[in-house]
N, C-alpha and C positions, 0 to 999 in steps of 0.2 A: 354378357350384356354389352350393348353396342350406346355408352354415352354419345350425348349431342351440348353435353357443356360441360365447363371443366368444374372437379370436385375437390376437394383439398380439407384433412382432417389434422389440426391442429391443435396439441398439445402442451398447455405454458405454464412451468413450476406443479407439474400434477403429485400429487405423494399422497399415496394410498396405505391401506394397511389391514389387517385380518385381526380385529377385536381387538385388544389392548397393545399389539403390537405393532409399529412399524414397517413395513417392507420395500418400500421406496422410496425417495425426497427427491426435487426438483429435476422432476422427467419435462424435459421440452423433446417434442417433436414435432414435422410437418412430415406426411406422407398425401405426397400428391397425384394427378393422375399417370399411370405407368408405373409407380412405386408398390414394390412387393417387399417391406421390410416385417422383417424377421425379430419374435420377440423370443430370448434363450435366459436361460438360466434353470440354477440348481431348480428340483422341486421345492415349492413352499417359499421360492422369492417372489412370486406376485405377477406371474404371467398371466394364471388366466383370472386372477383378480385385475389385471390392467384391463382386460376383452370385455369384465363386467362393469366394468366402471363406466369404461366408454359408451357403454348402450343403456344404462340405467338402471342398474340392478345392486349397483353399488354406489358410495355418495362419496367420493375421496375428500381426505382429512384436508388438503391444497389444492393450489391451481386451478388452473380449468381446462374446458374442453371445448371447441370450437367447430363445427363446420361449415364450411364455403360451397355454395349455399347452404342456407341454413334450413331449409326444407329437403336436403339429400335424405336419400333413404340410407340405413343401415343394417347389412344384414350382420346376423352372428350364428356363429354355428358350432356350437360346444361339447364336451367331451358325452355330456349325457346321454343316456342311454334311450331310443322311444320307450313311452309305457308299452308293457306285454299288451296291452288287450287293444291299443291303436292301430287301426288301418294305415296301409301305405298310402293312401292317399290320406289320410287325417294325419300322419305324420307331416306327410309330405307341405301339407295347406300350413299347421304350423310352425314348420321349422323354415318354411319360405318367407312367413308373415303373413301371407295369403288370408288366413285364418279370422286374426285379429286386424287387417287393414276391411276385411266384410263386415266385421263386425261394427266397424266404425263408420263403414258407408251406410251401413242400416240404419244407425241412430241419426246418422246425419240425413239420412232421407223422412225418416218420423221426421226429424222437428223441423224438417222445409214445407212438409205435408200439415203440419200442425202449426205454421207460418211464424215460428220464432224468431226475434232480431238474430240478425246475422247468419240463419241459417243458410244461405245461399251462398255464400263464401267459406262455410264447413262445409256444404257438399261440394264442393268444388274441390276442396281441397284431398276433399276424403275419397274423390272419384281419382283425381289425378293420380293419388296413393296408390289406391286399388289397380290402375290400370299402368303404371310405373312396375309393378312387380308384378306383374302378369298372369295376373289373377285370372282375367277372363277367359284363360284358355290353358289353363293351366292343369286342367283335368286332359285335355287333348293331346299335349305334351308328354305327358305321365308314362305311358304305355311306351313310346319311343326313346325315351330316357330313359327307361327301364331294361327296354331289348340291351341300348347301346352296352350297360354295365353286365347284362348277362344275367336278368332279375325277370325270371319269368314266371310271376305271381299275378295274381285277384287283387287288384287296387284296393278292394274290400276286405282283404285275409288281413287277422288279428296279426302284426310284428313278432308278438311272443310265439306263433306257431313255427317261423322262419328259425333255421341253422344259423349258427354264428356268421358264416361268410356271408350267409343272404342279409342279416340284419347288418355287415357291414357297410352291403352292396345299396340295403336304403335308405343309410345315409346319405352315401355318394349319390343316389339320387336326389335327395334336398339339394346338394352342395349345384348341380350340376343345372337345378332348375331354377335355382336363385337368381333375381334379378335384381339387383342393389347396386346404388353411387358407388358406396362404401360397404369392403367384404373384411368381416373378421371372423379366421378361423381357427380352432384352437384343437391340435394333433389331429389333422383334418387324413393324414395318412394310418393313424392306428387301425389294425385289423384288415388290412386291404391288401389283397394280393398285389402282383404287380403291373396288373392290367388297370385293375383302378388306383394304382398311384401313378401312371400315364395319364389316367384320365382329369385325376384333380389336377396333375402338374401341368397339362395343358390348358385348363379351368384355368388355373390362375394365371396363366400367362395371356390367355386374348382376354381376359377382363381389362377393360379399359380404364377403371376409378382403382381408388387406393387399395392395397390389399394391406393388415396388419396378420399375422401367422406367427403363433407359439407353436414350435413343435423342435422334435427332439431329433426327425431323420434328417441324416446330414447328409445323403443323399440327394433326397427332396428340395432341401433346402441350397445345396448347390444349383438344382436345377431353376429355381424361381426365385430365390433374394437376390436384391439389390444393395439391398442395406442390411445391418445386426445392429440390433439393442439388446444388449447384456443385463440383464438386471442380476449384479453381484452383491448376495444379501453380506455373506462375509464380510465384505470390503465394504458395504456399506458407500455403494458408488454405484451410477448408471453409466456404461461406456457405449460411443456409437464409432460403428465400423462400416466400409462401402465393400460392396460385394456379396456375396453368399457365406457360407459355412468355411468351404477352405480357407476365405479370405480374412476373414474374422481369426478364425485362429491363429493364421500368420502372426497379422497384424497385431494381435494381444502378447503370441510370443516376442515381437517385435519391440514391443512397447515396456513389456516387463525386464526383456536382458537392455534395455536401455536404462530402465530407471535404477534397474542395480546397477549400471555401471556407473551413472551418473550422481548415485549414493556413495560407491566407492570411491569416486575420485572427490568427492567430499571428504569424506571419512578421510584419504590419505594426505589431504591437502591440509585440512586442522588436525591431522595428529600431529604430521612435521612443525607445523606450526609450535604447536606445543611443545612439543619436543625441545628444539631449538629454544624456547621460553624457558623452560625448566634447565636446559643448561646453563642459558645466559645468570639464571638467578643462581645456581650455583656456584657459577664462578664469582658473581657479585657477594655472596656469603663468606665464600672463601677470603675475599680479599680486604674482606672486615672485617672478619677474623685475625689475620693476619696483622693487621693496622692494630686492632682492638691488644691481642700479644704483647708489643711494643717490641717484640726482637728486631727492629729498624730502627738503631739510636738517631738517623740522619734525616730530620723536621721535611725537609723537603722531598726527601725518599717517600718518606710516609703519606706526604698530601700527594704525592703520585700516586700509591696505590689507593688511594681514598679515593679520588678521581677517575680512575680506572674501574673501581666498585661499581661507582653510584653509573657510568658510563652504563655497564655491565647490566644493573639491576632495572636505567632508562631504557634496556636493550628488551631486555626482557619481557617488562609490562607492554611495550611496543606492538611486539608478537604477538601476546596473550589477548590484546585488542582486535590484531588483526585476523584473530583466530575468532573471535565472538562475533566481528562484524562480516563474515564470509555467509555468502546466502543459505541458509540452512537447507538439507536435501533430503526429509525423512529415508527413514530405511521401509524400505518395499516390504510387505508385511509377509511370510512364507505360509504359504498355504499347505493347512494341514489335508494331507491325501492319504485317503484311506486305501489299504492293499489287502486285499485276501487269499488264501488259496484251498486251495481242497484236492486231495490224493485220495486215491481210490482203494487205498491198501490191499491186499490180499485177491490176486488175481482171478477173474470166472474160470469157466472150464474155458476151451477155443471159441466153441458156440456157444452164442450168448442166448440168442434166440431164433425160433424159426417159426415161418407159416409154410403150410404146406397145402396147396389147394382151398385155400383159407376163403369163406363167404360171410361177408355181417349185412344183415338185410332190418334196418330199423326208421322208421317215421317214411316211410317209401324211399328210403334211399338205399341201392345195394353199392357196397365195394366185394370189389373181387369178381372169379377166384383170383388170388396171390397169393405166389412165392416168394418164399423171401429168405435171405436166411444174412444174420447179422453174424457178424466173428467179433472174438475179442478185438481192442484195439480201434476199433472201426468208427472213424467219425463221419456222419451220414447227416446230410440235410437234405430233409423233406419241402419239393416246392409245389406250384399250381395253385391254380385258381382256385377262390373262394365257397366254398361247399365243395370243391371238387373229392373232398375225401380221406385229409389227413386226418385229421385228429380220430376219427374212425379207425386210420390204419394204426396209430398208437394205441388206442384202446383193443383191439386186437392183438397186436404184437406183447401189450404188458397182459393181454390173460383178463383186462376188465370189461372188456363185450364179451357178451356168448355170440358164438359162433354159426351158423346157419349150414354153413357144409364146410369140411377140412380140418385139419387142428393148427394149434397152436400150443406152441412149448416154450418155455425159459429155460437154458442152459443150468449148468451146478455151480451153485456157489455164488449166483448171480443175485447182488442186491442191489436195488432200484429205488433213484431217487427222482421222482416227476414234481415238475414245476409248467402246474396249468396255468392257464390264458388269466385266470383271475385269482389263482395260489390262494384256492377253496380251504384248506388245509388251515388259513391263518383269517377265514371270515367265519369268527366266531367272537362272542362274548368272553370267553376265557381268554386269562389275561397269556401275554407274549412269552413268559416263562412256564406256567402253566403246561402249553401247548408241547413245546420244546421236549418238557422235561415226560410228557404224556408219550411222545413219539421217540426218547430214547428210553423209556421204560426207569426210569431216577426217579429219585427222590431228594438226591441232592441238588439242592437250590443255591447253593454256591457255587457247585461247577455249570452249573446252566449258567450263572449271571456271567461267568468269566469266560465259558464261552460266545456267550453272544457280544459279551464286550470286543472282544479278538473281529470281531465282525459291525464294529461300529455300532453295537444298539447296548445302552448305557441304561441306567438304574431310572433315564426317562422314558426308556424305552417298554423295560420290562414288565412293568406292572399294567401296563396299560392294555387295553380287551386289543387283541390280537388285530380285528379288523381297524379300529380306527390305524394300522402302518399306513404308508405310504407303497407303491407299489416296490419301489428301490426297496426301502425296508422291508419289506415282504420277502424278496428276493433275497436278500441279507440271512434273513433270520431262517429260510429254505437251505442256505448251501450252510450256514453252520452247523443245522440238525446232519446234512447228507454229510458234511465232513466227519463230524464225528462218530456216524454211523458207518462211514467211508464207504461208501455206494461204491460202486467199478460200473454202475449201466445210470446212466444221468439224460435223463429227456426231459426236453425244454419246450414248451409249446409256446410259438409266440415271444420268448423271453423281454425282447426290448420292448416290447407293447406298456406306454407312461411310463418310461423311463425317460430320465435327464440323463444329458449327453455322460455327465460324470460316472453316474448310477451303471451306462452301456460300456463304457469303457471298463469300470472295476471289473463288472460280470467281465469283458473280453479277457481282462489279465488274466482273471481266474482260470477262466476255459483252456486258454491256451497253455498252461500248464499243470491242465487234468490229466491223468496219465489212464483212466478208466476206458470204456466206449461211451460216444456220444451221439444222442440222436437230436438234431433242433428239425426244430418246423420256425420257418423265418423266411419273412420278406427282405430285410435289409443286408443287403449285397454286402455292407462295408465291414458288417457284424459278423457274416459269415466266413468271409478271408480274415477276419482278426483272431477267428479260432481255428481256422487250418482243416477245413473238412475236407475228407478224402473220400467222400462216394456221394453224387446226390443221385436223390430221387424222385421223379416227377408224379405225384398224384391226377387224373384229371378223369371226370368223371367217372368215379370208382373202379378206374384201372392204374395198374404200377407200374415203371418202366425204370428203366433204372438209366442214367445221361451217361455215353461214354465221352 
């Protein structure tokens, strides 16, 4: 969108929070026009509770919220899913606003028609709206916006009929046809190949008005932040950084080896302090002692060392003052980081797995024929475009599609641990241990809780219905069951998809010292050299190629 005046969204003492708790205090911001700042933190500090706040969906505990002007539009564009049974264009009209800015033009057109005070200054207003976001042609747009992402459906076709890639691809069409002062988007890259995470990162770069973005890829976010707002629930502090993703990190490591140091040379400057107090009073003790004895028959000797004491002991309290009035430098709090790993024990045969002449033909989609053959050892990432036909070729290679022409075989010895796009596995009502203890075939409910505790999920974790986790936690509670099962074939569909930056880095520790075969399907470049893959492979419209 091509503003013609300047927009500016302004945040003063905002503190938000999720039911009974807390998750922010005194967030001041301005994001003006040109500005792409970045909102980060753990899951469950209060990012995309900040996106709802600002647009009205939530009512924060503080502060306020301001925009310049005060009739700017705002869009928002949230992690939600469309309903199954919406059209792409009914999608499309409400996630533009399109939808509900008609809706407001009609009422406002009744009550001009039925000649209500002031109706003529609501349609006006309601017109401006409506034709500010580009409503009136917005069905005309639709189809072109669609080709660009590679979305070549019935504007009319129900969402729920659409593949994952394709229902990724009609988001990016909302995102792409949005016309708004003010854009807020929240993991506006999840689920996107890497053609449409081009397309949003160039979206938000020629947008003219403020952009606010929670999200986790630190790619993405090197390419279009300006700024970072940290919301650290731990620390129980808001930090703002200039630059993108590298630059925030820098800058945080920057600012933490300072404030230890700057603790340290506190710490060392009142221990000598003391130090030096505590001896001064010892020798003041000593010399009272001494006096106190009377082994000095000589009156005058004696008021020397008397003198000498009390010197001693004014020496002392001296220090011990200038110890208490030294500007105090709390100590930097150490953040607890959680580490995990997972080994693969007991080696497969060579070959792990093979396709041979392999064809899966379902919902009119075919892949194939593919060859393929996996060896032990072998860390493989699956890339290409959105529908183009991974998660097919997984379901194929693990033996859970039937086959249409060719086979497919698993190596000997070969145990397999998958973690899908939504880690199905843990979206149940049964509670977290439950599940665990269901898929290592136990009964013991104390070595389940201690293992999952080794994995970060605690006595709050466990009892609670599997689905309410968190996706990290999800993830969590996945590689604990595979460790103790010790998988040796570990396929990851998607993995970083809601993950916080923390949550992508534990998984990368882990990965990178699996010793099993690994297969990911993953867009994020940074994820993928953080595990060290040695073979990719390009899926693209139901054919396999393998990148030399």
């Amino acid at each position: 969108m091509s503003t013609t005046r300047s927009t500016t969204l302004t945040l003063a003492g905002l503190a938000c929070g999720a039911g009974p708790r807390t998750l922010f205090t005194g967030l001041d911001l301005v994001v003006a026009d040109g500005d792409v700042t970045a909102v980060v933190g753990a899951n469950g500090s209060g990012k995309s509770t900040l996106l709802r706040t600002i647009v009205g969906e939530l009512v924060p505990e503080d502060g306020s919220i301001r925009l310049s002007p005060a009739d700017a539009t705002v869009g928002w564009m949230p992690q939600v899913p469309p309903d199954v049974g919406e059209s792409l264009l009914g999608y499309a009209r409400r996630r533009t606003g399109v939808a509900d800015a008609e809706a407001a033009l009609h009422d406002a057109s009744e009550a001009l028609a039925a000649g209500d005070p002031g109706a003529d200054h609501a349609y006006a207003e309601a017109l401006e709206r409506w034709l500010a976001l580009g409503s009136a042609d917005l069905e005309d747009r639709l189809p072109e916006v669609a080709a660009r992402v590679g979305l070549d459906v019935d504007p009319a076709r129900p969402l729920g009929t659409l593949s994952g890639g394709q229902a990724a691809r009609a988001t990016l069409v909302a995102v792409l046809l949005s016309r708004y002062d003010v854009l807020l988007l929240d993991e506006p890259t999840n689920d996107l190949d890497a053609r449409g995470q081009d397309l949003v990162a160039s979206f938000v770069a020629e947008h003219d008005g403020p952009v606010l973005v929670a999200s986790h890829d630190r790619a993405f976010l090197d390419r279009v932040a300006t700024a970072v707002v940290e919301l650290d629930l731990a620390q129980g502090r808001v930090a703002h950084y200039s630059g993108g993703w590298s630059d925030h990190t820098a800058a945080r490591a920057l600012a933490r080896r300072q404030a230890q140091e700057a603790f340290e040379a506190y710490a060392d400057q009142r221990a000598q302090l003391v130090a030096q107090s505590r001896q001064r009073a010892d020798w003041a003790e000593k010399g009272r002692r001494q006096v106190a004895r009377g082994d000095e028959p000589d009156k005058h000797q004696r008021e020397k060392f008397r003198a000498r004491a009390d010197r001693q002991g004014a020496k002392s309290a001296r220090l011990a003052r200038a110890a208490d009035r030294l500007d105090a430098v709390e100590q930097p709090r150490k953040e607890w980081q959680l580490r995990y790993s997972i080994r693969a024990g007991s080696p497969s045969s060579d070959v792990v797995a093979t396709l041979d002449g392999a064809v899966v033909e379902r919902h009119g989609f075919r892949l194939g024929p593919v060859d393929l053959t996996l060896a032990r050892g072998d860390r493989v990432a699956l890339g290409g475009d959105n529908g183009g036909g991974k998660s097919t070729l997984l379901g194929a290679l693990l033996g859970r599609l039937p086959l249409t022409a060719g086979r497919a075989s698993l190596g000997a010895r070969v145990r397999v641990g998958l973690i899908d796009q939504q880690r199905e596995l843990l979206e149940t009502d049964a509670t977290v241990a439950d599940v665990v203890a269901a898929e290592l075939g136990t009964s013991d409910r104390a070595a389940v809780r201690t293992l999952l505790a080794k994995y970060g999920l605690g006595a709050e974790h466990v009892d609670r219905e599997a689905r309410s986790l968190s996706y990290g936690e999800r993830t969590r509670a996945l590689m604990a069951t595979f460790a103790a099962r010790q998988v040796n074939l570990l396929v990851l569909d998607e993995p970083t998809n809601h993950l916080d930056v923390t949550a992508v880095e534990q998984l990368e520790a882990a990965l990178a010292g699996y010793d099993g075969t690994l297969v990911v399907v993953s867009h994020d470049q940074a994820f993928l050299d953080a595990v060290g893959v040695t073979r990719a492979l390009v899926v693209d419209d139901g054919m396999v190629a393998e990148e030399r």
